[in-house]
C-alpha positions as CSV (number, residue, x, y, z in Angstrom):
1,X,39.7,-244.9,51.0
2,X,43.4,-244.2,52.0
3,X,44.7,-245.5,55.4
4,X,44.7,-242.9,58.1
5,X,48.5,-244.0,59.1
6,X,49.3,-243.4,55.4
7,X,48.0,-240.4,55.9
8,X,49.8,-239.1,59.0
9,X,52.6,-240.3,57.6
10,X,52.8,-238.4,54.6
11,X,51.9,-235.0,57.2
12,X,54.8,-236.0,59.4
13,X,57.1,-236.0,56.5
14,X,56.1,-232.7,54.8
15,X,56.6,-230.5,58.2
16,X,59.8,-232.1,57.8
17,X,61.0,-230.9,54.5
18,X,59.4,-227.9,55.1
19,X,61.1,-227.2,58.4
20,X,64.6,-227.9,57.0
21,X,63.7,-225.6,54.0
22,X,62.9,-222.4,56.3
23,X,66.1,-223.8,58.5
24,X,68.8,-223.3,55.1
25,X,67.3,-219.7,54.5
26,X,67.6,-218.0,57.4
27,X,71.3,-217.7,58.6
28,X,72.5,-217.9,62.0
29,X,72.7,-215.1,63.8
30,X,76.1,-214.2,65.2
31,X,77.5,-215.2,67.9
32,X,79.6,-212.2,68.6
33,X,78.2,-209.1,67.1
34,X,80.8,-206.6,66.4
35,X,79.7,-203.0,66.1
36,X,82.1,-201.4,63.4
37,X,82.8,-197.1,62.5
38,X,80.4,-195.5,60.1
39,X,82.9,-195.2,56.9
40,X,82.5,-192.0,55.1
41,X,82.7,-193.5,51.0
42,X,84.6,-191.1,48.7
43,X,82.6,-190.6,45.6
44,X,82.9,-193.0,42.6
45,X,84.0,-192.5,39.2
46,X,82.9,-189.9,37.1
47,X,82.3,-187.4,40.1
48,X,83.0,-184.3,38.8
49,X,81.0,-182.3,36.4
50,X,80.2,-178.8,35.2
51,X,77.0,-177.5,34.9
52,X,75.6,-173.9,33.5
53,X,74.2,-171.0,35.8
54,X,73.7,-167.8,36.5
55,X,77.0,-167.5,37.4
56,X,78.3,-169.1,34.7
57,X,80.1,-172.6,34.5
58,X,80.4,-174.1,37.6
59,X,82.2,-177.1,38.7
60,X,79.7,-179.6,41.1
61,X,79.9,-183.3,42.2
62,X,78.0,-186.2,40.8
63,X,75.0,-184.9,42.2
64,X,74.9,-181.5,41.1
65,X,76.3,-179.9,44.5
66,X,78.2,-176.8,44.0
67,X,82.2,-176.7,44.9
68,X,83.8,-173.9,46.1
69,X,87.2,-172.4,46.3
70,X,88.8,-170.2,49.6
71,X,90.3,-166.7,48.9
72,X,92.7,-167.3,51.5
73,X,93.9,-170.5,50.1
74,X,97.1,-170.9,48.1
75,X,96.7,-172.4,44.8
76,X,99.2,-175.1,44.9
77,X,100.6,-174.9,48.1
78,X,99.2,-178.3,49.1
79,X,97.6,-176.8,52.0
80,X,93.8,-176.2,52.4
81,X,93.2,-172.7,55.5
82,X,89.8,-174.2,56.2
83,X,90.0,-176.6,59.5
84,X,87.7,-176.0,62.5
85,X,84.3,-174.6,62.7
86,X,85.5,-173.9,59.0
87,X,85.6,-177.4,57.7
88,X,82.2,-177.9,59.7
89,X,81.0,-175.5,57.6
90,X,82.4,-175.9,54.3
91,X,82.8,-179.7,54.4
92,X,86.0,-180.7,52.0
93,X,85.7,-182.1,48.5
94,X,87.1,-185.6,48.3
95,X,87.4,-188.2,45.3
96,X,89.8,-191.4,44.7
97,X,89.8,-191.6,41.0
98,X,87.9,-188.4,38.9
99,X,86.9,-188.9,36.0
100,X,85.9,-186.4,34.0
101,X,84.3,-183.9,30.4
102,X,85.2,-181.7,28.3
103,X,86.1,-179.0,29.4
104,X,87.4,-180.2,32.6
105,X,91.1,-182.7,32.2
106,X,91.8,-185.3,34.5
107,X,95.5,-183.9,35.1
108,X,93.8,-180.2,37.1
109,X,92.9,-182.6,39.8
110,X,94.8,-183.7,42.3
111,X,94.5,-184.5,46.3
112,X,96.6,-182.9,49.2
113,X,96.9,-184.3,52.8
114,X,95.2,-181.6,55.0
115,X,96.9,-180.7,58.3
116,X,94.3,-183.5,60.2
117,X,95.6,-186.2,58.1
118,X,92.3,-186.6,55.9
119,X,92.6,-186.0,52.1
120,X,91.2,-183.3,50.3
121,X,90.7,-183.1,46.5
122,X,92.2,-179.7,44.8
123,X,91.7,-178.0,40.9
124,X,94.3,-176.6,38.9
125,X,95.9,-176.3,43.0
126,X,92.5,-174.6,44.6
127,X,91.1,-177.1,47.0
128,X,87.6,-177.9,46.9
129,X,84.9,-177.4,49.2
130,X,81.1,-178.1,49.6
131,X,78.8,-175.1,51.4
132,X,76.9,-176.3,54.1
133,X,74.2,-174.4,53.2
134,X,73.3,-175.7,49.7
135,X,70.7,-178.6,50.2
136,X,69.5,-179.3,46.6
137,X,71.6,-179.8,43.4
138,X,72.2,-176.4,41.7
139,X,72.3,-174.5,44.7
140,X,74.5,-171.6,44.9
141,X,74.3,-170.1,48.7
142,X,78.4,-170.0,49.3
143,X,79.0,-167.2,46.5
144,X,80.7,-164.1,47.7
145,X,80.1,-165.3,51.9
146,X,82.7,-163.3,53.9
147,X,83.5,-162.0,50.6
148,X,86.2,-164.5,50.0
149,X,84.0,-167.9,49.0
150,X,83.8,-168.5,45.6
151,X,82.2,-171.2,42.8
152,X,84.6,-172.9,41.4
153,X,84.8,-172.6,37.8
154,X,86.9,-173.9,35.2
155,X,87.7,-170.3,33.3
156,X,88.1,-168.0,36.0
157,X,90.5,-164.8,34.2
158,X,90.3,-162.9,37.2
159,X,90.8,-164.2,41.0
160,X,91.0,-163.2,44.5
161,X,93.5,-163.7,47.2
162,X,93.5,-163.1,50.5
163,X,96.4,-162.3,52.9
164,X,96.9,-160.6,56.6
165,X,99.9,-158.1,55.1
166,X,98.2,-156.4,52.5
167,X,94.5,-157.9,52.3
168,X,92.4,-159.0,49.5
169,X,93.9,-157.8,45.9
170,X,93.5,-159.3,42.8
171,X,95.0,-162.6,40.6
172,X,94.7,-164.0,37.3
173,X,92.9,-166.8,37.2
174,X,96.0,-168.9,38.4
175,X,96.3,-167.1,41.1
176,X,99.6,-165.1,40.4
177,X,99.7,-161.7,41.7
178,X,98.7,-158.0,40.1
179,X,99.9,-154.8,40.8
180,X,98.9,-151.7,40.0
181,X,101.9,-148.9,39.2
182,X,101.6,-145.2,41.0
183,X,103.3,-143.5,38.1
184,X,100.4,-144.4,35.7
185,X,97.8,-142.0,34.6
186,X,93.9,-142.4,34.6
187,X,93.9,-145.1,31.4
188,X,97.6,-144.9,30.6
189,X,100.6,-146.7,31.4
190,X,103.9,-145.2,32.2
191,X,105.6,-148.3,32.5
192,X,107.0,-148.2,28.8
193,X,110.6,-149.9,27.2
194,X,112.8,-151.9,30.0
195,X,110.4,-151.6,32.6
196,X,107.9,-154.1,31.1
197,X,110.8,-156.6,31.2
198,X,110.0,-156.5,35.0
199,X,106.2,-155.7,34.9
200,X,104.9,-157.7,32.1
201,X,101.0,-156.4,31.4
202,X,98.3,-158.8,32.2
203,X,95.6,-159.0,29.8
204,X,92.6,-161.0,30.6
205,X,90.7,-161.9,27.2
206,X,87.0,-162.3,28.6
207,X,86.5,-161.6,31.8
208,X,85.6,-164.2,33.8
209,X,85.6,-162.9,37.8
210,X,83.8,-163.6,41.1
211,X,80.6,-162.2,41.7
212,X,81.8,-159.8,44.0
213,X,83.9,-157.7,41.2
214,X,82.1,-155.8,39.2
215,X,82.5,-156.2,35.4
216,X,81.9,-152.3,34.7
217,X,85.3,-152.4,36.8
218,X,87.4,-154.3,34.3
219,X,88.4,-152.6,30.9
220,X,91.4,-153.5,28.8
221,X,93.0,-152.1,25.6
222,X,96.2,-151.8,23.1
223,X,99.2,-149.9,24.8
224,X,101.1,-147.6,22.5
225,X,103.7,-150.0,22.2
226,X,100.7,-152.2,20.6
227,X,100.5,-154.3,23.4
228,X,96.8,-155.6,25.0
229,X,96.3,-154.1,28.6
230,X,93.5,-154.6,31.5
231,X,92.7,-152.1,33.5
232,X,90.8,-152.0,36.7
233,X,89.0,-149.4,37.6
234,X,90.9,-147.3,34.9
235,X,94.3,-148.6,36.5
236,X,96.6,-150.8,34.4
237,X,97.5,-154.1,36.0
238,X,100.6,-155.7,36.0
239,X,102.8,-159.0,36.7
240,X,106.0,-158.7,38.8
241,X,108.4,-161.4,37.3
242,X,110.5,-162.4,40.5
243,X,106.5,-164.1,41.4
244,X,107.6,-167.0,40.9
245,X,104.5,-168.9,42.8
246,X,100.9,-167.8,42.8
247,X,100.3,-165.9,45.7
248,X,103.5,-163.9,45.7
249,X,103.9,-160.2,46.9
250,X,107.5,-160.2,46.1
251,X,106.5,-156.8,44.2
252,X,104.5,-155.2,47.0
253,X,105.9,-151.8,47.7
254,X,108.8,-151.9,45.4
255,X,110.5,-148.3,44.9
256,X,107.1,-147.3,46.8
257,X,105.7,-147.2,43.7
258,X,104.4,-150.8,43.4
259,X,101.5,-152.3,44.9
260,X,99.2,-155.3,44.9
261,X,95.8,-154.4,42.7
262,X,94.1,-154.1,46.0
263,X,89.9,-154.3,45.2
264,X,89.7,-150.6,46.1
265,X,91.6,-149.7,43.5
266,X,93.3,-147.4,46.0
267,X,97.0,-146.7,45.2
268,X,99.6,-144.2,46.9
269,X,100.7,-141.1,45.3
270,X,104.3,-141.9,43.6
271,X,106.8,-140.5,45.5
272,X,108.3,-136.6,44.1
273,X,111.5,-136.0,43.5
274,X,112.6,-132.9,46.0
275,X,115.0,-130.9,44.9
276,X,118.1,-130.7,47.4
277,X,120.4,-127.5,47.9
278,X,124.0,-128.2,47.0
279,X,125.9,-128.5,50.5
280,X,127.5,-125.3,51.5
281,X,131.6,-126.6,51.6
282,X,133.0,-126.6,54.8
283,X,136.3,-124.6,55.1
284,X,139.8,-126.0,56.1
285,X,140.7,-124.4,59.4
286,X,144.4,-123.0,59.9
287,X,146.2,-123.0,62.7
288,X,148.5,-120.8,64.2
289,X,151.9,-122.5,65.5
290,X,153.1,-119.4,67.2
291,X,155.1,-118.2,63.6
292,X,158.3,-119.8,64.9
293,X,160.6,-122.1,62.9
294,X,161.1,-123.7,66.2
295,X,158.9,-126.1,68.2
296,X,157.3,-124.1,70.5
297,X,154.1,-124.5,69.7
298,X,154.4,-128.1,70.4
């Protein structure tokens, strides 16, 4: 039979060891805790992706969350409109590093320093925004709000833009302004010879437009100089080349015969010529000095 002091013993010793054990893994807590800002992360690697939709291919985050482009924003003005209850409600798009698919490159991406200081992740110059009211991956709920919130896609052909002059009108998909002329015809162009050297025709290929255009809208076909034309809403659109930035107007009422493609497809009547009566000439008066060789008359 072991001795009972051996047997303490041995008890003592064990709370011991065990004691020191629990003592080496639980840390000490600190002495001074320091309460630090919540940090928003921005988004690893890889956080850019398209996916396919209803509305075609669509540009989302890592997680499948739509982005979103502003009608009234400049493509590659560096600038983002949205600040505000804007921003509140379409929360801005920010990565460090994208990395990205086919068919999206690297090089379209790039960040701009928003008037607040944060930064603000922009494609091929449109910046980037989330909708506050998409909650799952795949939503779509921003499309066409205001009717100048748009999906971002990679293969837009057809834009909109946004200004106070002269409203919303219609872009490539660049951004770079297109005008409709008032001498042209229902489906034909009058704009023929030198005057293409000013007003090159845009031609789209497939149409690829916001929801809010209709495609039945859009048509497109060979000039008689065998050119390819697209028309909206039967009227042939055009480039201005002193545009030298997307955005540009510089063609807006030029001659009064030039205007922005505006979405109504409205466009004033070109001016007529009015035919002017020749002046009536104005006859030399005479006057009569008195008939004398002298100076009397002076």
């Amino acid at each position: 039979m072991k001795n009972p002091a051996y047997v303490v013993l041995c008890v003592t010793v064990c709370a011991i060891v065990l004691a020191a054990g629990c003592t080496q893994n639980t840390p000490a807590p600190a002495a001074n805790p320091v309460a630090t800002a919540p940090v928003t992360p921005s988004l690893p690697s890889a956080s850019i992706k398209t996916i396919t939709t209803s509305l075609g291919t669509v540009l989302t985050d890592t997680r499948g969350m739509t982005l979103y482009f502003f009608a009234r924003d400049r493509p590659g003005s560096g600038n983002s409109t949205c600040a505000g209850k804007c921003a509140t409600i379409w929360p801005v798009f920010y990565t460090n590093s994208p990395v990205v698919s086919p068919p999206l490159a690297a090089s379209d991406f790039t960040v701009i320093t928003r008037d607040d200081g944060t930064p603000q992740t922009s494609y091929k110059g449109w910046p980037l925004y989330y909708y506050q009211g998409d909650v799952n991956a795949g939503d779509m709920k921003g499309e066409g709000i205001t009717g100048n919130w748009f999906v971002a896609k990679p293969d837009y052909s057809v834009m909109l833009f946004q200004q106070p002059a002269v409203g919303e009108f219609l872009t490539d998909g660049s951004g770079r302004t297109l005008y409709f002329f008032a001498s042209d015809t229902s489906g034909v162009t009058a704009c023929t010879g030198a005057c293409i050297a000013n007003w090159p025709p845009f031609s789209s290929g497939p149409l690829v437009a916001p929801s809010t255009l209709k495609n039945t809208d859009f048509s497109g076909g060979k000039r008689a100089d065998g050119g390819m034309q697209s028309l909206y809403q039967n009227r042939p659109l055009y480039y201005f080349i002193k545009d030298t930035k997307p955005g540009d107007i510089n063609g807006q009422g030029v001659n009064n015969v030039w205007f922005v493609a505006n979405m109504s497809g409205f466009v004033p009547l070109a001016p007529t010529a009015v035919p002017t009566t020749p002046p009536v000439p104005t006859p030399t008066p005479t006057f009569d000095y008195g008939g004398s060789s002298g100076g009397g008359g002076y």
